[in-house]
C-alpha positions as CSV (number, residue, x, y, z in Angstrom):
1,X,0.0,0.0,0.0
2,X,2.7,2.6,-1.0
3,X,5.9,3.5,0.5
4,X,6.7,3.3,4.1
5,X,9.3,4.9,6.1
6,X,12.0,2.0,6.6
7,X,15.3,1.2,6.1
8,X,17.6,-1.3,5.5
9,X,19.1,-1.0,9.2
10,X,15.8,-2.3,10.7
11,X,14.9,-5.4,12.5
12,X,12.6,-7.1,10.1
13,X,10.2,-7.3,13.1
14,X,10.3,-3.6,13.4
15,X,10.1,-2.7,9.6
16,X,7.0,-5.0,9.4
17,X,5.1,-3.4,12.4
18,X,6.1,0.0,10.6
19,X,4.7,-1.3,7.6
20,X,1.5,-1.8,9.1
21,X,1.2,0.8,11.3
22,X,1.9,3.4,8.2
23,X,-0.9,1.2,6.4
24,X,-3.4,1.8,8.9
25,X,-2.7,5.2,9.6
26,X,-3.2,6.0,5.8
27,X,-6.9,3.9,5.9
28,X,-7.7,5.8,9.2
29,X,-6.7,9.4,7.1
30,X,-9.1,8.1,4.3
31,X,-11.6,7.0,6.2
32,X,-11.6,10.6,8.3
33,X,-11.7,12.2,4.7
34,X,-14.9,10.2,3.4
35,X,-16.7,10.3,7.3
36,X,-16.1,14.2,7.1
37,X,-17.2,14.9,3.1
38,X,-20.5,12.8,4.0
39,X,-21.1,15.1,6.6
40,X,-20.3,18.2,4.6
41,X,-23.0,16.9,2.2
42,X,-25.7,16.3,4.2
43,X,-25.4,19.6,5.5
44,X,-25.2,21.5,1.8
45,X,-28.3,19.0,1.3
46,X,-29.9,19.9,4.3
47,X,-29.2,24.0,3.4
48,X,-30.4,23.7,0.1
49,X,-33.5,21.8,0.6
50,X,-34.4,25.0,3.7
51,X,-33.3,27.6,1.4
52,X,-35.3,26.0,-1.8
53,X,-38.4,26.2,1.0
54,X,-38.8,29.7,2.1
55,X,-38.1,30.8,-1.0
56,X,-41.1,32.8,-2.1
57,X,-42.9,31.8,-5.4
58,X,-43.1,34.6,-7.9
């Protein structure tokens, strides 16, 4: 899942918990991102549909 931050001077134990560490970190990030745009919609949603309301008819 990409790049993570090891090098060659690492116990193999240690470069594989960094591997999955980083790995997780990164799905945590994306899930954030989604959680947090979801939101951000529902609440444009939510604006529009009150805005679209009291708007009088002409």
């Amino acid at each position: 899942m990409g790049v993570s931050p090891t090098s060659g001077a690492m116990p193999a134990q240690v470069k594989a918990a960094v591997v999955e560490v980083s790995g997780q970190a990164f799905m945590n990030g994306v899930h954030v991102a989604v959680l947090v745009t979801g939101v951000l919609c529902a609440v444009g949603a939510a604006v529009a549909a009150i805005g679209i309301r009291h708007r009088p008819v002409h």
